[in-house]
Kinemage of the C-alpha trace (Angstrom):
@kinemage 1
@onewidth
@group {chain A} dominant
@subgroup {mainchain}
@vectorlist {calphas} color= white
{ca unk a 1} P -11.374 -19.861 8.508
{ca unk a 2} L -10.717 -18.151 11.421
{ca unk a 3} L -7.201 -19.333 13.677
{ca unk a 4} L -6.560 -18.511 17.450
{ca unk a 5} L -3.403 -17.218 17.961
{ca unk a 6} L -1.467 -15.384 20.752
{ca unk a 7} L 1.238 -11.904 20.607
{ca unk a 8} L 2.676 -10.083 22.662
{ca unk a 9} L 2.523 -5.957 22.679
{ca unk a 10} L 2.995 -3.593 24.522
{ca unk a 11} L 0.706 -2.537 27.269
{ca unk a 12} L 0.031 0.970 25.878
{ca unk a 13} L -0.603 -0.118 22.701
{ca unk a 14} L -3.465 -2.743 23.805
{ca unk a 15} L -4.883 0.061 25.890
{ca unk a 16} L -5.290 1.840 22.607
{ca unk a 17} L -6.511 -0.679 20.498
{ca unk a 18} L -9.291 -1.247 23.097
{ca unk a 19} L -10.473 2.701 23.424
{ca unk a 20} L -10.682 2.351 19.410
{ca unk a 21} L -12.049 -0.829 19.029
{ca unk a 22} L -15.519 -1.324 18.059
{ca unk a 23} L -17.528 -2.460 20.939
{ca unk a 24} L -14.148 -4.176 22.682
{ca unk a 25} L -14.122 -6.367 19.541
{ca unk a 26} L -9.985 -6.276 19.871
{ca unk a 27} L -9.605 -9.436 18.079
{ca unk a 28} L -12.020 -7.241 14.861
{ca unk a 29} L -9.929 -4.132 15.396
{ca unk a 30} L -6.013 -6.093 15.240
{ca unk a 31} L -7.441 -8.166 11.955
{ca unk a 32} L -8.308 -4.788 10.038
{ca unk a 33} L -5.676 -3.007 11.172
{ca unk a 34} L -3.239 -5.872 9.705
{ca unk a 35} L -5.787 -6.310 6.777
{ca unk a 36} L -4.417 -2.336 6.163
{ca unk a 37} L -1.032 -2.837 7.012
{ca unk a 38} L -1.074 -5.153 4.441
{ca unk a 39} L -2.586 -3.310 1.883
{ca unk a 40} L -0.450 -0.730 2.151
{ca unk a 41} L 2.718 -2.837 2.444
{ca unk a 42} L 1.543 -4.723 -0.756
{ca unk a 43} L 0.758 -1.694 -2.465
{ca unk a 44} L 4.444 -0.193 -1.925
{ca unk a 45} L 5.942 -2.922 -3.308
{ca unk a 46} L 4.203 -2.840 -6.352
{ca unk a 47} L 4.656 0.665 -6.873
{ca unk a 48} L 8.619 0.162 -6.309
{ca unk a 49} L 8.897 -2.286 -8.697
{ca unk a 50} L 6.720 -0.011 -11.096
{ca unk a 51} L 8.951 3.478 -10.856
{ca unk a 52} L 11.864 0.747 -11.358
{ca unk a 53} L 10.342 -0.582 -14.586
{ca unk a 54} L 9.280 3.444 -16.064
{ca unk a 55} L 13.231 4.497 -14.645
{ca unk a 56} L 14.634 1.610 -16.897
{ca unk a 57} L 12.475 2.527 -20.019
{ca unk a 58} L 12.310 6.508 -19.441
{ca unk a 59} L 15.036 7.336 -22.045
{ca unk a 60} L 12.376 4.879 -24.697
{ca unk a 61} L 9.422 6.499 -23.099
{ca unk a 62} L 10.725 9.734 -23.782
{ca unk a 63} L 11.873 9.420 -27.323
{ca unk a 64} L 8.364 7.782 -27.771
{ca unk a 65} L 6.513 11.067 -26.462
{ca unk a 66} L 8.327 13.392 -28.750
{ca unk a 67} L 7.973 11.546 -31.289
{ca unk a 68} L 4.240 11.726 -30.652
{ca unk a 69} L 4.310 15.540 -30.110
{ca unk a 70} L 5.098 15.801 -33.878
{ca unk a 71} L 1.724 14.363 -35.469
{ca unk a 72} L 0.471 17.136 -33.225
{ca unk a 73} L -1.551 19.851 -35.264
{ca unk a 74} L -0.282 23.558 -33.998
{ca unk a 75} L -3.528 25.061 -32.796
């Protein structure tokens, strides 16, 4: 479902958004670029909160892959 809605930006910025925009389809061109934004935005916070979880657990995760190297058979 689709909702009107109103913003303010700057004037530069619209002037942009309307020499990129897909056959002057603004309204397309501001919902993917958000759709992106997003994304990305979304993305970053789940990689955060990964690199916090393997930073916790990298002294375990470490022990772990050593321990692995020695069932290795010397080639």
């Amino acid at each position: 479902m689709k909702v009107r809605t109103s913003i303010a930006v700057d004037k530069r910025l619209l002037e942009t958004v309307d020499k990129l925009s897909d056959k002057g389809d603004r309204s397309g061109f501001v919902e993917a670029a958000l759709r992106f934004y997003i994304v990305q935005f979304v993305g970053h916070e789940q990689n955060a909160k990964d690199l916090e979880i393997i930073n916790r657990r990298a002294d375990d995760l470490n022990e772990e892959a050593l321990d692995v190297l020695d069932y290795q058979v010397a080639l």
